[in-house]
KEVEX-413984 format. One record per atom (N, C-alpha, C): residue in three letters; x negated, y, z. Coordinates in steps of 0.001 Angstrom, whole numbers, plus 500000, padded with zeros to 6 digits. Last residue first. Layout:
ALAXYZ ...
END
This chain:
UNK555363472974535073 UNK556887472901535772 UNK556719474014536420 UNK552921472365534661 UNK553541472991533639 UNK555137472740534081 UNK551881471006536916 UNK551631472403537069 UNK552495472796535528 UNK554198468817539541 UNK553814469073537848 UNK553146470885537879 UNK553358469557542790 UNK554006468946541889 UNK553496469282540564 UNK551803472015544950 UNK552203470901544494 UNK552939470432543646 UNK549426474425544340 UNK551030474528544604 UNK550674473121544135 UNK546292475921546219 UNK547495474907544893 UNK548611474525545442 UNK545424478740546907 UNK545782477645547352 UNK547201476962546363 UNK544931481522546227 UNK544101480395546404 UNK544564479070546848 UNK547917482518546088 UNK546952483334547719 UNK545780482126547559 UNK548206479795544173 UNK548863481048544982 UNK548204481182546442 UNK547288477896541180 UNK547141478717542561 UNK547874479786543089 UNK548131474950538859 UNK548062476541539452 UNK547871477097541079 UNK547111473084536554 UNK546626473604537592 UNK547416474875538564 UNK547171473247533999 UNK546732471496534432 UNK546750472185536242 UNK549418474222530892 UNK548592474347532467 UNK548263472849533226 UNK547976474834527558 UNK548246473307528742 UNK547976473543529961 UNK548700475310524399 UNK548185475777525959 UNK549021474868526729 UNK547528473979521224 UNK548635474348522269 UNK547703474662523946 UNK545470475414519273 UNK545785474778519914 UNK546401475059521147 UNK545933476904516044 UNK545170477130517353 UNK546150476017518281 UNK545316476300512929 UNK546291475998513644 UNK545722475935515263 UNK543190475453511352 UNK544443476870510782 UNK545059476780511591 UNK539920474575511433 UNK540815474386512134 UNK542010475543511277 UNK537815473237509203 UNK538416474397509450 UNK539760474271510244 UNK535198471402508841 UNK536391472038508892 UNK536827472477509529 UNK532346470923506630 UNK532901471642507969 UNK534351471532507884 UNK531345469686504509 UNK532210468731505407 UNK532491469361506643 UNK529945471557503196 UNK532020471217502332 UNK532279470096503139 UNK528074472540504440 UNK528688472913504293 UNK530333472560503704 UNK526123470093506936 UNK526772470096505109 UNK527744471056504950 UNK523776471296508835 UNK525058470938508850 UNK525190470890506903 UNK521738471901511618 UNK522081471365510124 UNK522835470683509952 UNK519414474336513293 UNK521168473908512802 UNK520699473216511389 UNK516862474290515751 UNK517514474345514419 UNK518776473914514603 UNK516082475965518734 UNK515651474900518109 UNK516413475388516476 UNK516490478485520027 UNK516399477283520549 UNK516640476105519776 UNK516182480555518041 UNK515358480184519332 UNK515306479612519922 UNK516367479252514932 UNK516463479880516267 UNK515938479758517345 UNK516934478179511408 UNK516092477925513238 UNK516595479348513958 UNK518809476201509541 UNK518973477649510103 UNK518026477407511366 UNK520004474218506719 UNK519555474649507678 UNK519055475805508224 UNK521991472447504459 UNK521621473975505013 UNK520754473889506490 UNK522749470358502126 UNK522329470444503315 UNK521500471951503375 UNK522222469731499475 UNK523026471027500127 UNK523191471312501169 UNK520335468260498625 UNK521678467576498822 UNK522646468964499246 UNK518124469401498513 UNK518153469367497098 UNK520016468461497724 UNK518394471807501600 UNK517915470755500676 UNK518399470139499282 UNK517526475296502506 UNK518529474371501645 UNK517756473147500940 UNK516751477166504992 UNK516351476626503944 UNK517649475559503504 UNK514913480033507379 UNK516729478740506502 UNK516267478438505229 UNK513734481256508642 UNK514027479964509312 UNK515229479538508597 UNK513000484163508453 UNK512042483471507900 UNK512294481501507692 UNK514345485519511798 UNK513829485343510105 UNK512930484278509974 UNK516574483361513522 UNK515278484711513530 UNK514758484399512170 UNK519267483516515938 UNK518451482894514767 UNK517633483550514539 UNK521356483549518885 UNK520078484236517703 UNK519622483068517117 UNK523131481535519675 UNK524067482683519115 UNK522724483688518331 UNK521838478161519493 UNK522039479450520225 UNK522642480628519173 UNK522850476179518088 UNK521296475997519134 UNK521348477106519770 UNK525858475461517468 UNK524921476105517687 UNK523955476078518550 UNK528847474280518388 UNK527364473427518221 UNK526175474672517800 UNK530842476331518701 UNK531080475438517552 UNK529533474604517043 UNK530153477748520541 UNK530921476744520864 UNK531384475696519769 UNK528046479707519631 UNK527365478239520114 UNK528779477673520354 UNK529674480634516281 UNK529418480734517579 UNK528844479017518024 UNK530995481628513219 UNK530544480526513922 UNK529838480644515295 UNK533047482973511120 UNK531669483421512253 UNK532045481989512994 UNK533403484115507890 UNK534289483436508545 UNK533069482908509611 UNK534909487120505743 UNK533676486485506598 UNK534432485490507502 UNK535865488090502784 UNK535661487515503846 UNK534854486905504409 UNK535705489048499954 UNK534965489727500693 UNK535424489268502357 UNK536345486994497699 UNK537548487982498559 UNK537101488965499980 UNK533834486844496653 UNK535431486817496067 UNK535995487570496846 UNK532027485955498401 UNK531737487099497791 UNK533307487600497075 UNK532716484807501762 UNK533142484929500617 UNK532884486067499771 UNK530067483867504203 UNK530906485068503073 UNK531299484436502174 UNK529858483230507611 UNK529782482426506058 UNK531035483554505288 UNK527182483063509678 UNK528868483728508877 UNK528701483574507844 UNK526331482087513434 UNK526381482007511469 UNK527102482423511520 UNK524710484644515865 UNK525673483202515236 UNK525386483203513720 UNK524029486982516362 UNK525076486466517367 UNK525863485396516176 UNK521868487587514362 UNK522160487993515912 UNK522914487345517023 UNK522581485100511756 UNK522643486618512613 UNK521834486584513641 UNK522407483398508343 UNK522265483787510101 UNK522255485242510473 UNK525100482938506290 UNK523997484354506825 UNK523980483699508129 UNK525556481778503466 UNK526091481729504452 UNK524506482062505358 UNK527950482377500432 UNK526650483093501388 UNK526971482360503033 UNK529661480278498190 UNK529706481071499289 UNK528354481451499915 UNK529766478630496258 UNK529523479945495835 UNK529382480652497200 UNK530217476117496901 UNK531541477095496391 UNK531092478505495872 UNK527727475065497357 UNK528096474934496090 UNK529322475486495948 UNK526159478127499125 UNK526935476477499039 UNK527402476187497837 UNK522962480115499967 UNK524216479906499296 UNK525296478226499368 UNK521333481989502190 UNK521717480727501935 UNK522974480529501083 UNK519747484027504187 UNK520620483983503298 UNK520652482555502256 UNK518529485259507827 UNK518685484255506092 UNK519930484118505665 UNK519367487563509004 UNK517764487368509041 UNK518042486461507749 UNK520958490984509939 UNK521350489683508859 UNK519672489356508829 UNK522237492519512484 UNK521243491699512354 UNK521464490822511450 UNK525502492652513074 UNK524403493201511891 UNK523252493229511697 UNK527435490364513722 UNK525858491299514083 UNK526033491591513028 UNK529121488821512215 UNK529944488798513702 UNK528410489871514772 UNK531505490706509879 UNK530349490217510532 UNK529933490135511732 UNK533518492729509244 UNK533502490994510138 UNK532612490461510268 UNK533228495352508772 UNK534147494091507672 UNK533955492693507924 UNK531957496018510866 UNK533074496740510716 UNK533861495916509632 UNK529778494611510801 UNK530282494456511974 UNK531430494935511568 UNK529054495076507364 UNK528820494738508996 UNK529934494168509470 UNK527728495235503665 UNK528562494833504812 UNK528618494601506340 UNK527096498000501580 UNK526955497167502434 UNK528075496414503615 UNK525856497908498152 UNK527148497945499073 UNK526740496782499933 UNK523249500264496650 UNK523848498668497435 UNK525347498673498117 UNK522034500962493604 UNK522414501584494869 UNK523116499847495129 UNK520076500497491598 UNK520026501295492127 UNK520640501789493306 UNK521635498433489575 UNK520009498157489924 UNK519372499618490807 UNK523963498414488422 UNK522969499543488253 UNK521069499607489132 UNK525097496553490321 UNK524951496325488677 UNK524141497403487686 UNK524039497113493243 UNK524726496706492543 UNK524162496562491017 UNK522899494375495532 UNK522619495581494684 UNK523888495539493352 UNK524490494105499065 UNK524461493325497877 UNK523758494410496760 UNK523521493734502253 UNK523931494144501157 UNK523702493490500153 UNK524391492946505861 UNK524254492560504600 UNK524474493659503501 UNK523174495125509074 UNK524085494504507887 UNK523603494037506823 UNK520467496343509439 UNK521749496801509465 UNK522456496163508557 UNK518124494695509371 UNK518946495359510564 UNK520104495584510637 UNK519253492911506591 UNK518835493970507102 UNK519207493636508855 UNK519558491307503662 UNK519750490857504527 UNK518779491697505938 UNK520665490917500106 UNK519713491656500772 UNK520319491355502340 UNK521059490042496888 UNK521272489994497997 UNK520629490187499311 UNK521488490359493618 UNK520693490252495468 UNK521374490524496294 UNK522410488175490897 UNK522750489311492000 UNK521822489073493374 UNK522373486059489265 UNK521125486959488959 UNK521139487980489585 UNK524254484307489442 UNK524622485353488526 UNK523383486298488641 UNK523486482677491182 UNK523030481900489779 UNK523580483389488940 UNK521732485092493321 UNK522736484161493494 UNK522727483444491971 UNK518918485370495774 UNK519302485904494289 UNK520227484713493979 UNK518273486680499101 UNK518340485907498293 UNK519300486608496814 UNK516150487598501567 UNK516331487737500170 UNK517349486770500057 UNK515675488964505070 UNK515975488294504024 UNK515934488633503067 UNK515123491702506449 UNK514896489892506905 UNK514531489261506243 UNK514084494835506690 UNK514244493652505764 UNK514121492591505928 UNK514536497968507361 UNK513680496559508480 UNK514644495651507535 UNK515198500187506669 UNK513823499301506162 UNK513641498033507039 UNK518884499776505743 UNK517595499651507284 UNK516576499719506483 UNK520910499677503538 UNK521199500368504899 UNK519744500539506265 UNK519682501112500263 UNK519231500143501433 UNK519913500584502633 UNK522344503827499815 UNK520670502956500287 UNK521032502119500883 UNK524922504276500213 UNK524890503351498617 UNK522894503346498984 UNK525232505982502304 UNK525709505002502421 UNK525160503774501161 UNK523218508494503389 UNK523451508022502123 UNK523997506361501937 UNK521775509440505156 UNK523212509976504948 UNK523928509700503610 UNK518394508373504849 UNK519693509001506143 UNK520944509663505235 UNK517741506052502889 UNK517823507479502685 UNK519280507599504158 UNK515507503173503043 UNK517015503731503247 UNK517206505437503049 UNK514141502274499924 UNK514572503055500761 UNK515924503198501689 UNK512500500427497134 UNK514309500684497410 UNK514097501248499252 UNK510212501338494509 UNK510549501179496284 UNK511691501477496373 UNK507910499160492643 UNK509404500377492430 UNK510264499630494097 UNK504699498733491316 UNK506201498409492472 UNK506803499340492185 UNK502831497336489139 UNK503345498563489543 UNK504920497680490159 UNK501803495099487513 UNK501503495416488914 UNK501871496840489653 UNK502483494867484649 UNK502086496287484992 UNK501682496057486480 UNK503867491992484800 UNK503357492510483654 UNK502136493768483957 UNK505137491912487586 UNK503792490893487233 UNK503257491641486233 UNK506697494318489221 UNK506589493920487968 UNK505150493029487419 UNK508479494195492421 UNK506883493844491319 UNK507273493704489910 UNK510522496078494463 UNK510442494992493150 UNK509164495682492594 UNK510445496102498008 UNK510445496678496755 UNK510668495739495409 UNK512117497805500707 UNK512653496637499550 UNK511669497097497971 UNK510887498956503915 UNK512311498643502663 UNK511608498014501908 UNK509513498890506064 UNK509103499913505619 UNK510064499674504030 UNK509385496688508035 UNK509425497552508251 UNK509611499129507601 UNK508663494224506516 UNK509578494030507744 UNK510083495977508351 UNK509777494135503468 UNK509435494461504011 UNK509624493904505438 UNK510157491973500073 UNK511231492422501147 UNK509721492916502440 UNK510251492049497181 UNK509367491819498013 UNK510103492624499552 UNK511282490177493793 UNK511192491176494789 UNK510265490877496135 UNK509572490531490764 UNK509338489468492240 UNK510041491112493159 UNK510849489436487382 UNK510354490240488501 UNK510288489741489551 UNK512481487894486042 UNK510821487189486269 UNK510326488296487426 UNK514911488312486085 UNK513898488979484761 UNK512676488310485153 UNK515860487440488220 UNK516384486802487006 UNK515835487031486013 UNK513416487962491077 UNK514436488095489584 UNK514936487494488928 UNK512270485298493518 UNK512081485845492035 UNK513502486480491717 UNK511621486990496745 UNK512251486126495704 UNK512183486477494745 UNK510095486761500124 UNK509766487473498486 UNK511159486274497987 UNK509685488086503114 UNK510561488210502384 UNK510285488055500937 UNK508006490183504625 UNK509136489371505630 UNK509665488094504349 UNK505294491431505234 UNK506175490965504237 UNK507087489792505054 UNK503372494609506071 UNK503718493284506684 UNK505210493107505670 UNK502462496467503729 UNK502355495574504277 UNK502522494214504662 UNK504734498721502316 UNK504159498428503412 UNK503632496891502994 UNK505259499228499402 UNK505829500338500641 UNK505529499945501910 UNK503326499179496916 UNK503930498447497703 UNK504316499172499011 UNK502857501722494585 UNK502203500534495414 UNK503221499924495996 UNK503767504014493157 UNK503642502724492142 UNK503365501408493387 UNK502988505891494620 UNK505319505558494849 UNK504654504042493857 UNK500705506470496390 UNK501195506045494992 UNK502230505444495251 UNK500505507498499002 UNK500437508500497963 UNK500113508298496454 UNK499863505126500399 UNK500987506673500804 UNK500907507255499562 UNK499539501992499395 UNK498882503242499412 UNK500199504405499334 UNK499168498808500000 UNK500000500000500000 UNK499129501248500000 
END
Protein backbone atom coordinates (compact mmCIF):
# COMPACT_ATOMS: atom_id res chain seq x y z
CA UNK A 1 0.00 0.00 0.00
CA UNK A 2 1.12 3.24 -0.59
CA UNK A 3 -0.99 6.67 0.80
CA UNK A 4 -0.44 8.50 -2.04
CA UNK A 5 -1.20 6.04 -5.01
CA UNK A 6 -5.32 5.56 -5.15
CA UNK A 7 -3.64 2.72 -7.86
CA UNK A 8 -2.20 0.53 -4.59
CA UNK A 9 -3.93 -1.55 -2.30
CA UNK A 10 -5.83 0.34 0.64
CA UNK A 11 -4.16 -1.57 3.41
CA UNK A 12 -2.36 -4.43 4.28
CA UNK A 13 -3.72 -6.72 6.68
CA UNK A 14 -6.17 -9.04 4.24
CA UNK A 15 -9.14 -10.63 5.63
CA UNK A 16 -10.56 -11.79 2.38
CA UNK A 17 -9.77 -12.53 -1.51
CA UNK A 18 -12.25 -13.87 -4.30
CA UNK A 19 -12.08 -14.16 -7.96
CA UNK A 20 -14.44 -11.91 -10.42
CA UNK A 21 -16.38 -13.20 -12.99
CA UNK A 22 -13.90 -11.02 -15.24
CA UNK A 23 -10.82 -12.81 -13.73
CA UNK A 24 -10.35 -9.76 -11.50
CA UNK A 25 -9.34 -10.53 -7.76
CA UNK A 26 -11.19 -8.82 -5.21
CA UNK A 27 -9.37 -8.18 -1.99
CA UNK A 28 -11.23 -7.58 1.15
CA UNK A 29 -9.44 -5.54 4.01
CA UNK A 30 -9.58 -5.97 7.74
CA UNK A 31 -9.42 -2.45 8.25
CA UNK A 32 -9.10 -0.09 5.62
CA UNK A 33 -12.31 -1.36 2.66
CA UNK A 34 -12.65 -3.36 -0.45
CA UNK A 35 -10.44 -3.32 -3.24
CA UNK A 36 -10.44 -5.01 -6.85
CA UNK A 37 -6.88 -6.16 -8.68
CA UNK A 38 -6.59 -6.08 -12.03
CA UNK A 39 -3.79 -9.11 -12.77
CA UNK A 40 -3.36 -7.49 -16.35
CA UNK A 41 -2.09 -3.71 -15.01
CA UNK A 42 -1.50 -4.58 -11.09
CA UNK A 43 -3.35 -1.44 -10.46
CA UNK A 44 -6.20 -1.59 -7.53
CA UNK A 45 -9.40 0.38 -7.57
CA UNK A 46 -10.55 1.18 -3.72
CA UNK A 47 -14.31 0.68 -2.59
CA UNK A 48 -14.57 3.05 0.76
CA UNK A 49 -17.01 3.73 3.25
CA UNK A 50 -17.82 7.48 2.68
CA UNK A 51 -19.69 9.00 6.14
CA UNK A 52 -23.21 9.98 4.95
CA UNK A 53 -23.45 8.02 2.12
CA UNK A 54 -25.71 5.00 2.42
CA UNK A 55 -24.89 3.35 -1.38
CA UNK A 56 -20.67 2.96 0.29
CA UNK A 57 -19.23 0.14 1.43
CA UNK A 58 -21.20 0.37 4.90
CA UNK A 59 -17.59 -0.35 7.28
CA UNK A 60 -13.82 -0.70 6.16
CA UNK A 61 -13.68 -3.44 8.48
CA UNK A 62 -14.24 -6.35 5.76
CA UNK A 63 -14.90 -10.11 6.91
CA UNK A 64 -15.97 -11.71 4.02
CA UNK A 65 -16.33 -12.26 0.17
CA UNK A 66 -18.34 -14.09 -1.71
CA UNK A 67 -19.30 -14.10 -5.71
CA UNK A 68 -22.74 -15.84 -6.51
CA UNK A 69 -23.03 -18.10 -10.22
CA UNK A 70 -24.62 -14.65 -11.47
CA UNK A 71 -21.12 -13.04 -11.04
CA UNK A 72 -22.75 -10.69 -8.00
CA UNK A 73 -20.69 -9.75 -4.53
CA UNK A 74 -21.27 -10.01 -2.00
CA UNK A 75 -19.71 -8.34 0.77
CA UNK A 76 -19.75 -9.14 4.53
CA UNK A 77 -18.83 -6.03 7.10
CA UNK A 78 -18.95 -4.64 10.56
CA UNK A 79 -21.75 -3.20 9.46
CA UNK A 80 -24.09 -5.50 7.89
CA UNK A 81 -24.25 -7.44 4.60
CA UNK A 82 -23.93 -5.86 1.16
CA UNK A 83 -24.46 -6.67 -2.12
CA UNK A 84 -22.62 -4.42 -5.32
CA UNK A 85 -24.73 -3.29 -7.46
CA UNK A 86 -24.95 -3.68 -11.32
CA UNK A 87 -22.97 -0.46 -11.75
CA UNK A 88 -20.01 -1.84 -10.08
CA UNK A 89 -20.03 1.30 -7.87
CA UNK A 90 -22.41 1.58 -5.13
CA UNK A 91 -23.85 -1.33 -2.57
CA UNK A 92 -27.15 -2.05 -0.93
CA UNK A 93 -26.96 -2.83 2.43
CA UNK A 94 -28.56 -5.17 4.81
CA UNK A 95 -28.82 -5.26 9.00
CA UNK A 96 -30.28 -5.54 11.97
CA UNK A 97 -33.07 -3.26 10.72
CA UNK A 98 -34.15 -5.91 7.67
CA UNK A 99 -33.50 -9.01 10.14
CA UNK A 100 -30.35 -9.78 10.53
CA UNK A 101 -29.94 -11.20 13.70
CA UNK A 102 -25.86 -8.70 14.08
CA UNK A 103 -24.40 -6.80 11.89
CA UNK A 104 -21.24 -8.30 12.35
CA UNK A 105 -21.35 -10.32 8.86
CA UNK A 106 -17.76 -12.63 9.04
CA UNK A 107 -18.69 -15.75 6.09
CA UNK A 108 -20.62 -16.02 3.30
CA UNK A 109 -21.72 -19.27 1.93
CA UNK A 110 -24.22 -20.09 -0.70
CA UNK A 111 -26.94 -23.52 -0.96
CA UNK A 112 -28.10 -25.07 -3.91
CA UNK A 113 -31.54 -22.90 -3.61
CA UNK A 114 -29.52 -20.06 -4.16
CA UNK A 115 -29.71 -18.93 -0.71
CA UNK A 116 -26.65 -16.91 1.39
CA UNK A 117 -26.09 -18.27 4.45
CA UNK A 118 -24.00 -15.65 6.83
CA UNK A 119 -22.27 -16.21 10.10
CA UNK A 120 -22.64 -13.38 12.61
CA UNK A 121 -22.16 -12.01 15.91
CA UNK A 122 -25.08 -13.53 17.37
CA UNK A 123 -25.67 -16.80 15.24
CA UNK A 124 -26.38 -17.99 11.47
CA UNK A 125 -28.87 -16.27 8.88
CA UNK A 126 -29.78 -17.57 6.06
CA UNK A 127 -30.91 -14.93 3.07
CA UNK A 128 -33.14 -15.07 0.62
CA UNK A 129 -31.74 -12.90 -2.21
CA UNK A 130 -35.43 -13.18 -3.93
CA UNK A 131 -37.55 -12.02 -1.44
CA UNK A 132 -34.96 -10.27 0.69
CA UNK A 133 -35.66 -12.49 3.85
CA UNK A 134 -33.68 -13.52 6.60
CA UNK A 135 -34.29 -16.56 8.55
CA UNK A 136 -31.67 -16.58 12.25
CA UNK A 137 -30.54 -19.47 13.92
CA UNK A 138 -29.42 -19.27 17.58
CA UNK A 139 -27.37 -21.76 20.11
CA UNK A 140 -30.92 -23.26 20.86
CA UNK A 141 -31.08 -24.56 17.55
CA UNK A 142 -27.36 -26.57 18.22
CA UNK A 143 -24.92 -23.89 17.69
CA UNK A 144 -21.30 -24.00 19.13
CA UNK A 145 -22.04 -20.55 20.23
CA UNK A 146 -24.07 -17.32 19.11
CA UNK A 147 -20.08 -15.76 17.70
CA UNK A 148 -18.45 -17.11 14.77
CA UNK A 149 -15.28 -15.29 13.53
CA UNK A 150 -13.83 -14.66 10.10
CA UNK A 151 -12.04 -16.53 7.90
CA UNK A 152 -14.03 -20.04 9.31
CA UNK A 153 -16.73 -21.26 6.50
CA UNK A 154 -16.35 -23.37 3.94
CA UNK A 155 -18.53 -25.63 1.64
CA UNK A 156 -17.92 -29.24 0.68
CA UNK A 157 -18.15 -30.63 -2.90
CA UNK A 158 -21.68 -32.42 -1.18
CA UNK A 159 -23.03 -28.97 0.13
CA UNK A 160 -22.33 -29.56 3.32
CA UNK A 161 -21.62 -26.03 5.01
CA UNK A 162 -19.56 -25.35 7.68
CA UNK A 163 -18.97 -22.35 10.10
CA UNK A 164 -16.09 -22.08 13.24
CA UNK A 165 -16.46 -20.12 16.27
CA UNK A 166 -15.36 -19.82 19.33
CA UNK A 167 -16.40 -22.72 20.55
CA UNK A 168 -15.65 -25.10 18.11
CA UNK A 169 -17.51 -25.65 14.42
CA UNK A 170 -21.17 -26.09 12.80
CA UNK A 171 -22.08 -28.64 10.12
CA UNK A 172 -25.06 -29.06 8.85
CA UNK A 173 -26.77 -29.90 5.11
CA UNK A 174 -28.69 -27.09 4.29
CA UNK A 175 -32.02 -28.78 2.33
CA UNK A 176 -32.21 -31.27 5.41
CA UNK A 177 -32.90 -28.36 7.97
CA UNK A 178 -36.39 -27.96 8.89
CA UNK A 179 -38.42 -25.60 9.45
CA UNK A 180 -40.81 -25.61 12.13
CA UNK A 181 -44.44 -23.13 10.78
CA UNK A 182 -46.29 -24.00 13.64
CA UNK A 183 -45.17 -22.87 17.35
CA UNK A 184 -45.79 -25.22 19.91
CA UNK A 185 -48.63 -25.65 22.27
CA UNK A 186 -48.18 -24.22 25.96
CA UNK A 187 -48.25 -26.69 28.74
CA UNK A 188 -48.59 -25.65 32.47
CA UNK A 189 -46.73 -28.50 34.43
CA UNK A 190 -46.63 -26.40 37.59
CA UNK A 191 -48.06 -23.46 39.45
CA UNK A 192 -47.14 -21.28 42.56
CA UNK A 193 -48.86 -18.95 44.98
CA UNK A 194 -46.95 -16.67 47.72
CA UNK A 195 -44.10 -19.61 46.40
CA UNK A 196 -45.78 -22.36 47.35
CA UNK A 197 -47.49 -25.09 44.89
CA UNK A 198 -51.03 -25.47 44.60
CA UNK A 199 -52.20 -29.10 44.49
CA UNK A 200 -54.01 -31.05 41.89
CA UNK A 201 -53.81 -30.93 37.85
CA UNK A 202 -51.63 -27.60 37.07
CA UNK A 203 -53.54 -27.01 33.64
CA UNK A 204 -56.89 -27.10 35.77
Amino acid sequence: THPKNPASPSGDRIAAMAEAADGRLWVATMEKGLNLLDPQSGRFERFEHRAGDPRSLPSDAVHGLYVDAAGSLWVGTHSGLSHLHADGKSFETFGTRNGLPSDVVYGIRNDRQGRLWLSTNNGLSCFDPRSGQFVNYGVSDGLQSGEFNLGAGYQSTSGELFFGGINGFNAFMPDRLRHVSQAPPVVLTAVNVGHRPLTGPADQ
